[in-house]
C-alpha positions, 0 to 999 in steps of 0.5 A: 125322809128327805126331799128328793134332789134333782128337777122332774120332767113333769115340770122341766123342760128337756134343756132344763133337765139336760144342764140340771144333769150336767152341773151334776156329773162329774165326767162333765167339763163344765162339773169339773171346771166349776169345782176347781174354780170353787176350790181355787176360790177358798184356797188363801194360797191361790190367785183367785182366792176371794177372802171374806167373813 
C-alpha cells in the first residue's frame, strides 16, 4: 500500500496545512501560476526555457 500524500494536523500548523492545500488545488492562483512556469520551463520553444541534461 502506498504512503498517504498530504501534511496531518497532528503535526502541521494551520498556516502549514493551508499552503500545503494551496500548492495542490488546482483553482488556485499560485497552482496555477507555478504549472505554467514549469511547463513554459521544458518547452525548448519558449523564452524561459531552461536547457539542462
Amino acid at each position: 500500500m502506498s504512503k498517504p500524500h498530504g501534511v496531518s494536523g497532528n503535526t502541521h500548523t494551520q498556516q502549514q496545512c493551508n499552503h500545503y492545500a494551496n500548492q495542490h488545488n488546482p483553482n488556485n492562483a499560485a497552482h496555477t501560476a507555478n504549472n505554467n512556469n514549469h511547463a513554459n520551463q521544458c518547452n525548448p520553444n519558449n523564452s524561459n526555457y531552461k536547457g539542462g541534461k
